[in-house]
N, C-alpha and C positions, 0 to 999 in steps of 0.2 A: 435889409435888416436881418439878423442871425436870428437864430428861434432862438439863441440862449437869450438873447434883449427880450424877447417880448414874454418870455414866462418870468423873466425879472419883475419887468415892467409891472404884469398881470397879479404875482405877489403882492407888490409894492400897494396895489389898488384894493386889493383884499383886507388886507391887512386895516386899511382907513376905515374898512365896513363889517361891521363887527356882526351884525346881523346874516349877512354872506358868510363869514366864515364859521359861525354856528351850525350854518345850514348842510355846510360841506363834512363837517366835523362828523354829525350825523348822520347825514348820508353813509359815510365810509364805515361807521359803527354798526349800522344797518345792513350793510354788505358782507362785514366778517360774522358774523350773529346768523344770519338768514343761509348762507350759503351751507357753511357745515350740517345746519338741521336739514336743508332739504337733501343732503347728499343722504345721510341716515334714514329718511323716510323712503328713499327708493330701494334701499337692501332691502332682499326678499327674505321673510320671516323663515328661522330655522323651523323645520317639523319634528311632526315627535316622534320619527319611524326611526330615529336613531338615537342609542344610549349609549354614553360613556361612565364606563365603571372606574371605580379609582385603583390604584395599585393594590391595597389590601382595605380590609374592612376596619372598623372602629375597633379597638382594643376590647371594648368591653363585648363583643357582640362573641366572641370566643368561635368565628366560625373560620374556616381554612380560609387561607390567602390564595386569591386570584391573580394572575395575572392581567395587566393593563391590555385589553383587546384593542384591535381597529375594531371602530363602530362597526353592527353589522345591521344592515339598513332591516323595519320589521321585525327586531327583535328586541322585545322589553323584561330585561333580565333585572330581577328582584335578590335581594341576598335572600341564602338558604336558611330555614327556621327549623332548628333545631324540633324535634318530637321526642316525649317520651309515652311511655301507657297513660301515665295521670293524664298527660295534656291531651292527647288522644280521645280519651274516655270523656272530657268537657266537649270539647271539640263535636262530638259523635250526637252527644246528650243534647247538644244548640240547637243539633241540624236534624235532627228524628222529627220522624213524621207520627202522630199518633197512628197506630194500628192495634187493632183487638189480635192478641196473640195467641196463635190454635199450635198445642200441645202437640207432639207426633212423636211417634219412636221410630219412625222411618228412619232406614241406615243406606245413604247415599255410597256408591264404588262408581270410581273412575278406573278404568282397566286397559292396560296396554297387551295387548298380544303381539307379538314377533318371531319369525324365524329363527333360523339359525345363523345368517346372515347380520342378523338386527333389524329386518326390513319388517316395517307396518302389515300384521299379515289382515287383509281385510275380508266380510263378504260373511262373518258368522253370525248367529242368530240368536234369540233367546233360547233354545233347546240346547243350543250350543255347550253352555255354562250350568253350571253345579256351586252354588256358594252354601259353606258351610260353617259355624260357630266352634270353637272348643277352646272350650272353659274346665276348670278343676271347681268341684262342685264341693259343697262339706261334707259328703259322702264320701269323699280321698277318692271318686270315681273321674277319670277324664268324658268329660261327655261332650261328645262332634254330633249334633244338629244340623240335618238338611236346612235348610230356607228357602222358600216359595219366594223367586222373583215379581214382583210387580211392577218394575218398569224396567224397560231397557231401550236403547238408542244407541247408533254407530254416525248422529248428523255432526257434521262441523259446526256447533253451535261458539256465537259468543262467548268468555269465559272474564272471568275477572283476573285480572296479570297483575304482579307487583317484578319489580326489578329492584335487586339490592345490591350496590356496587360500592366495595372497600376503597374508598379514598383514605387511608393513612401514610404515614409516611415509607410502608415497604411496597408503596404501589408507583412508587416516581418513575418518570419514563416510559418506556414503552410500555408495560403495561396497564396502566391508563389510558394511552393512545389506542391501544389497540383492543382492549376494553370497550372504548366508548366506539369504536366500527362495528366490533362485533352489537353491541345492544342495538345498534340502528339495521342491523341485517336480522337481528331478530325481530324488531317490530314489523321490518317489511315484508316477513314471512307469515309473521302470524292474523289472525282474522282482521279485518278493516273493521269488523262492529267491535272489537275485546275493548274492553274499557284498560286502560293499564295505569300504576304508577310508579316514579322512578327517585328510591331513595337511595341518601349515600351515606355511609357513616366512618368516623373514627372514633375518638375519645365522646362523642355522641352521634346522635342519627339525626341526616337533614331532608329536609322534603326539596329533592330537586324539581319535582313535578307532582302535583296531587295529583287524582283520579281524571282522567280524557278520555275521551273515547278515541280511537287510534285513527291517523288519518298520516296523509303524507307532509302534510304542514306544520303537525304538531309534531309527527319522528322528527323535522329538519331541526326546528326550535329546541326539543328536546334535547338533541345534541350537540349543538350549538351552547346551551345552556353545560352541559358537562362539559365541556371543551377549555370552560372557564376554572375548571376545578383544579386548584395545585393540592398534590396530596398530601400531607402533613399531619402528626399526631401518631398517638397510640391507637389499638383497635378492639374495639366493643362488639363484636361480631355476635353472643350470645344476647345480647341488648337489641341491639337493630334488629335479627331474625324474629325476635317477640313482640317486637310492636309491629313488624311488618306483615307478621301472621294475624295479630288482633285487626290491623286495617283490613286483609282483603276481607274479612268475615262483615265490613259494614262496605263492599263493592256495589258497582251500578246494575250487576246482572245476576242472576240469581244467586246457585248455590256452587259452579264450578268455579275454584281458586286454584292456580299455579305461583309459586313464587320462586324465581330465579336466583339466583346465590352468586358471584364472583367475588372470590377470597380467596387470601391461602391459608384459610381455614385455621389464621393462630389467633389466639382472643388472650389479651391482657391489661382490659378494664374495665368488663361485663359487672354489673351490679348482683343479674339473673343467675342463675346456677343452671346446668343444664340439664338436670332433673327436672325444674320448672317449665325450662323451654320445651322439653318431650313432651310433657302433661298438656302443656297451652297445644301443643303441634296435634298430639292424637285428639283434642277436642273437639278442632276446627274445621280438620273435612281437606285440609290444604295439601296441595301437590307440589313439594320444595323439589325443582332440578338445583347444583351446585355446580359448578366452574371453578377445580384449582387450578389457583394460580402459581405455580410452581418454577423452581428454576429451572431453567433449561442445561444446566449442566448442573446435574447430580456426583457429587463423589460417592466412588464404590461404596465407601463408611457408610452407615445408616444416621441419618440428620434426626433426633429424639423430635425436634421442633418441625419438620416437616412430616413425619412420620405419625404425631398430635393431630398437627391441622389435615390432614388429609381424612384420620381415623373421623375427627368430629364431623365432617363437610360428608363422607359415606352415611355416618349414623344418620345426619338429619334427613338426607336422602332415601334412603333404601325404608326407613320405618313408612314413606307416606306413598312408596309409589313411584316415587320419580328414580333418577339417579345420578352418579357424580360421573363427570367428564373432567379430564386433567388434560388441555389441550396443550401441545405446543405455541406458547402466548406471543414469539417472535418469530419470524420469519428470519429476522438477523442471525442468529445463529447457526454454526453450522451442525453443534450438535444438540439433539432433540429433546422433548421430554420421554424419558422413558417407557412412564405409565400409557402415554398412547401417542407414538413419535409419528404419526401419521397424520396425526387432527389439525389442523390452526382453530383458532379461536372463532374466527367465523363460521368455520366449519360447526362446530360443537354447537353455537347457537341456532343455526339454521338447521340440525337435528332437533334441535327442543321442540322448538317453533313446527313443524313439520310433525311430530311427534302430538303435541296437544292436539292438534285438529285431524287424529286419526285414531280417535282415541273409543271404546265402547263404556254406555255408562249407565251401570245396572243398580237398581234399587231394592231394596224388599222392607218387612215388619218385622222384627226378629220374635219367633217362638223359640219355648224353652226358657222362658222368663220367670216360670214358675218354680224352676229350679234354682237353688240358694248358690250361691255362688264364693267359694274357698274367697277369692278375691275381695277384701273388704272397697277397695276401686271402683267393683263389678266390672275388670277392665276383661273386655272377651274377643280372643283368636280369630280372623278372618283366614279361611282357605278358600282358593277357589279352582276349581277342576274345570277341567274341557273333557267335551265328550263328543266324539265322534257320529257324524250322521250312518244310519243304516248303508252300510254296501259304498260306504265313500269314508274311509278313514282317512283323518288328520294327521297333517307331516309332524313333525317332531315341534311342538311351539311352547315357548316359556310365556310367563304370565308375569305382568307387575300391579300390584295395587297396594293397597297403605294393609298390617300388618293387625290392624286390628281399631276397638274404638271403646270407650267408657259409656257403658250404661248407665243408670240410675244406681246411687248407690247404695251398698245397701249395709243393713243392721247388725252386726253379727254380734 
């Protein structure tokens, strides 16, 4: 007999038994039902050590458009939140810790000395330095005030960092790229305890990082996280540098503050005026270094808009101490920036960084407060002198520190 007869046959017999062919009917329901769920129950659960961002963000969130990344395993990238001073100031007011607040007129200096080279001249002392006051009094008299030092140190101490990095739209391509190598060559320069933060701005300021305390897991993330950034918008550069100076004054670590600048220093949609950003700058105590970003091929003509941003990016620098570096921002090029055709970008950062942790930091009370002061501000002149040890004179060295500070104001 053929097997085609006997699965006939075996139908034919089913079919008379209605009971049977219920049984089977179910069976086979049972089989297509049951199998797909156990297949689903054996894939292994996704983890959360990877995130996929969308192409751009929500319309209404008004923040720059990212590019679509490969997941990057360990990295939990959150969209950037816009800061301004108000939000800031809530922000600040949440998180304060009660403390009974003690009055001082102590006046902190951060001081760089160097060669003629540029090199960290190290090994001086507190007899070393001479810091002096000069003020125009309402006696039409100039009056220069010695000051009694009362503290001074040359240790590598922790300092509180912010990073401020122009993402607008004249920052596309390479220098963004190279941008964000250079800021990870700074953090691996600088102290492992710095607490630092890393914000970016155009048409507003975004917190790509709040305050961390610096370590090698957090630079990788950190950069990693800018890596997502497409640069886009106008630029608010007088905006970002004021809130970024109001943050480091509420830092993790005491009272030394540096804040780092990359821009090419053109601003055309600050709220701030730059009168107000000097005011808030000489308040604060803050060490602004700058990074123009400039073209690598300048024509002979003088550029009014390059020639703007450079002037404001020196001013904000030179008043607190620090200073401005123009590096050549591409390696692509064959011809350089001219302001300093020798630098790369990484270059200039790893002087910063190198620079903050070689740094002397002398204090005093300021006398001569009894004298009335021309300046309704009370705003008063810092100088400071080097003075050579007995029988061992000092080579030829320049001095930087912030240009002066606002006392208590006063009545006139």
């Amino acid at each position: 007999m053929y097997p085609t007869t006997s699965w006939t046959s075996f139908l034919r017999r089913l079919g008379r038994n209605t009971k049977v062919l219920k049984s089977v009917v179910f069976f086979i329901i049972l089989i297509l039902v049951l199998v797909p769920a156990l297949t689903i129950a054996q894939k292994p659960e996704k983890t959360s050590s990877t995130t996929a961002l969308p192409a751009t963000p929500s319309p209404a969130s008004g923040l720059p458009s990212v590019a679509t990344p490969t997941p990057v395993p360990l990295l939990q990238v959150t969209p950037m939140t816009p800061v301004t001073p108000e939000s800031l100031k809530k922000q600040q007011e949440k998180n304060a810790i009660p403390i009974e607040k003690v009055e001082t007129n102590l006046v902190n200096l951060t001081v760089t000395v160097s060669d003629r080279d540029g090199h960290y001249y190290p090994g001086l002392s507190k007899e070393n330095f001479e810091i002096y006051e000069i003020f125009k009094g309402t006696d039409k008299k100039e009056h220069r005030i010695k000051q009694e030092i009362s503290f001074f140190s040359n240790d590598d101490t922790p300092i509180n960092l912010g990073v401020l990095l122009d993402i607008s739209g004249s920052m596309e391509g390479d220098k963004i790229r190279n941008a964000v190598t250079a800021i990870t060559t700074f953090l691996d320069y600088s102290n492992d305890h710095d607490a630092f933060f890393l914000y970016g701005f155009n048409t507003k300021t975004y917190i790509i990082q709040d305050f961390i305390f610096n370590d090698s897991a957090i630079r990788s993330t950190s950069a990693n996280k800018l890596l997502l950034i497409r640069p886009k918008g106008r630029t608010s550069l007088i905006d970002a540098t004021y809130v970024s100076v109001e943050k480091l004054q509420h830092g993790k670590l005491g009272n030394r503050m540096a804040l780092v600048l990359i821009s090419d220093g053109q601003d055309n949609e600050s709220r701030y005026t730059m009168r107000e950003l000097k005011r808030s700058i000489r308040e604060s105590g803050v060490i602004i270094y700058t990074i123009g970003i400039l073209p690598s091929v300048i024509d002979t003509r003088p550029d009014p808009l390059i020639a703007g941003g450079k002037n404001v990016l020196d001013e904000i620098a030179s008043m607190t101490g620090g200073r401005s570096l123009y590096p050549n921002f591409s390696r692509n090029f064959p011809i350089q920036n001219p302001f300093e055709p020798r630098l790369s970008l990484d270059d200039a950062m790893q002087k910063i960084a190198i620079e903050l942790r070689h740094q002397y930091v002398l204090a005093y009370y300021p006398t001569g407060k009894d004298i009335p002061n021309a300046d309704k501000n009370n705003y008063r002149k810092i100088k400071i002198k080097l003075v050579s040890p007995k029988n061992n004179r000092l080579p030829s060295l320049s001095i930087r520190t912030k240009d002066g500070y606002y006392g208590p104001r006063t009545n006139l």
